[in-house]
C-alpha positions in Angstrom: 65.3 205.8 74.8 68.3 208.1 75.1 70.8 207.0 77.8 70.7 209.6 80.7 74.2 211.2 80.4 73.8 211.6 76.3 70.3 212.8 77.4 71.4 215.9 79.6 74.5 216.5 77.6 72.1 217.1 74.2 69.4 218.3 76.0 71.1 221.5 77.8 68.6 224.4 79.0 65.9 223.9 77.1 64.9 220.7 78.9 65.5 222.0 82.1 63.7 224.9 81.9 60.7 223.0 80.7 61.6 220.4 83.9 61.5 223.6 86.1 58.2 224.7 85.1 56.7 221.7 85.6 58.3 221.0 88.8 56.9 224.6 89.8 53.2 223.0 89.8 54.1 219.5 91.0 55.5 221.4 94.2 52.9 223.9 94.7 49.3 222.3 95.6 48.0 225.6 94.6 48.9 225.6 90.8 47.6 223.6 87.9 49.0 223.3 84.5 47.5 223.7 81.6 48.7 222.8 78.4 48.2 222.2 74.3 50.4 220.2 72.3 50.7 218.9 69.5 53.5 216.4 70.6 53.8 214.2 73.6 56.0 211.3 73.9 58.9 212.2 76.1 58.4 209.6 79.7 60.3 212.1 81.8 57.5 214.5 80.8 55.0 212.1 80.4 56.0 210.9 83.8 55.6 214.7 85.5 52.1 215.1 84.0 51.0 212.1 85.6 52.4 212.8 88.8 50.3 216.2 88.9 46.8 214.0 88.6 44.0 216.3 88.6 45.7 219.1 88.1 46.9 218.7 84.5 44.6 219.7 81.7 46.3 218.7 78.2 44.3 219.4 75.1 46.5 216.5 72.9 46.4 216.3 69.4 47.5 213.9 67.1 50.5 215.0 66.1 52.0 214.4 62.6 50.1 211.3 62.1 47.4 212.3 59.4 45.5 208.8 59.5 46.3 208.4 63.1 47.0 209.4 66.4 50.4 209.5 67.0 50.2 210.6 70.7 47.8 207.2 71.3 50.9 205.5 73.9 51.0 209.1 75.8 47.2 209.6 76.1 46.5 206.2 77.2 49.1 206.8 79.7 47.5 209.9 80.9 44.1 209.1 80.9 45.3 205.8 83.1 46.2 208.4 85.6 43.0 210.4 85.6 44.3 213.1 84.1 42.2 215.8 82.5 42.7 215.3 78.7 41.3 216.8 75.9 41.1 215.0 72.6 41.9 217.4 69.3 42.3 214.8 66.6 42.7 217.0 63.2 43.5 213.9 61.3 44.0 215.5 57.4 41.2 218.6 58.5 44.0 220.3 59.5 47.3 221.0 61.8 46.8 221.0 65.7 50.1 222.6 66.1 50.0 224.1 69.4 52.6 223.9 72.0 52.1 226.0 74.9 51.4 225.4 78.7 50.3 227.9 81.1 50.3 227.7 84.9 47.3 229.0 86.7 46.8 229.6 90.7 43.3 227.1 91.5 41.9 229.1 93.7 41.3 232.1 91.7 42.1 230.4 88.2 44.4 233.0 87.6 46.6 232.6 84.8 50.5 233.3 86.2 53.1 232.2 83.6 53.4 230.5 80.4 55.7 228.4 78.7 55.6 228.6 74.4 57.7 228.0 71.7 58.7 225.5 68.8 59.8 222.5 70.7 57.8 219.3 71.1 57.4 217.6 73.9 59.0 214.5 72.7 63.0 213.0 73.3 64.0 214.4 69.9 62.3 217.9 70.8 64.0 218.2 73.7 67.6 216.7 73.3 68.3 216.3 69.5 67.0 219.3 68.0 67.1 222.9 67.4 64.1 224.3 69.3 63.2 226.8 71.5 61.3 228.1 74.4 59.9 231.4 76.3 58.7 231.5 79.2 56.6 234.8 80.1 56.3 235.5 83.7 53.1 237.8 83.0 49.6 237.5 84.3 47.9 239.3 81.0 50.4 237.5 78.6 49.6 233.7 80.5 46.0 234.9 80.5 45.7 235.4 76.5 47.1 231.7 76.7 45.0 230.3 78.5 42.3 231.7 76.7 43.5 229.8 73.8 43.5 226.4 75.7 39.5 227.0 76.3 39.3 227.5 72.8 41.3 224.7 71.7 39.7 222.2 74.9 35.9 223.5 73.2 36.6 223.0 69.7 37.5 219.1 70.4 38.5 218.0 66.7 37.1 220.5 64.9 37.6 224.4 64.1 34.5 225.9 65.2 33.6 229.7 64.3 34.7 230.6 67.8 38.3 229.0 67.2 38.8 230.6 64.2 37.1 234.1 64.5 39.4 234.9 67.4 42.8 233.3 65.4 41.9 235.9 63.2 42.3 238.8 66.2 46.0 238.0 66.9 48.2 239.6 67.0 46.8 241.5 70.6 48.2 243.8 72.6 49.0 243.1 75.8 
């Protein structure tokens, strides 16, 4: 693991505007998270997820592992703290690439914000290389998103007609 002060020096915004979002819903009893990715194995974000119990649906693929699930150490940590995730294990079908989380209000399941871009969730992702990250503070924008995560949460390991039919929509206007 990355010392702490190396961590926040290589780290910079990205990190901490991932940590904000995430802190957003941890503080707000009213907001879940919902995310897809395709990479998960940084413990101060592991560590958030867990804290948000119930309300923290992760559709988790396998990563870069073809034979494999290389996620196995974060999704055994999340499922130990009952929370809600969805297994997409492509293995060599195909790429679960997907690295997105959108914040929704409960009581309405209103889709608020969402957080994209190319950066795993993973120590490297966030402090050792070159990524990025958006964040889009739009209902219609989040909303496309999260329909995307139903799609991705239904089609489990596979690419069902649904899946792919509405890939082949994009790009939408919003």
């Amino acid at each position: 693991e990355i010392e702490e002060p190396l961590r926040r020096f290589l780290s910079g915004e990205l990190r901490l505007a991932l940590l904000r979002l995430l802190d957003q819903v941890l503080d707000d009893p009213g907001l879940e998270l919902y995310a897809a990715l395709y990479e998960l194995s940084d413990q101060e974000i592991i560590g958030r997820l867990i804290l948000m119990h119930g309300r923290a649906h992760i559709v988790l693929a396998n990563g870069s592992d073809k034979s494999g699930d290389g996620n196995a150490d974060a999704r055994a940590q999340l499922e130990a703290a009952n929370v809600d995730v969805h297994d997409r294990l492509l293995y060599s079908k195909g790429l679960g690439h997907n690295k997105f989380a959108v914040v929704v209000r409960r009581q309405n399941r209103q889709a608020i914000r969402v957080w994209t871009g190319s950066t795993n969730w993973t120590p490297t992702g966030l402090c050792t290389q070159l990524n990025n990250g958006i964040q889009f503070d739009n209902a219609e924008i989040a909303a496309l998103f999260l329909g995307q995560w139903e799609r991705l949460a239904g089609a489990g390991s596979s690419f069902p007609a649904l899946l792919v039919s509405a890939n082949a929509e994009s790009p939408r206007k919003v």
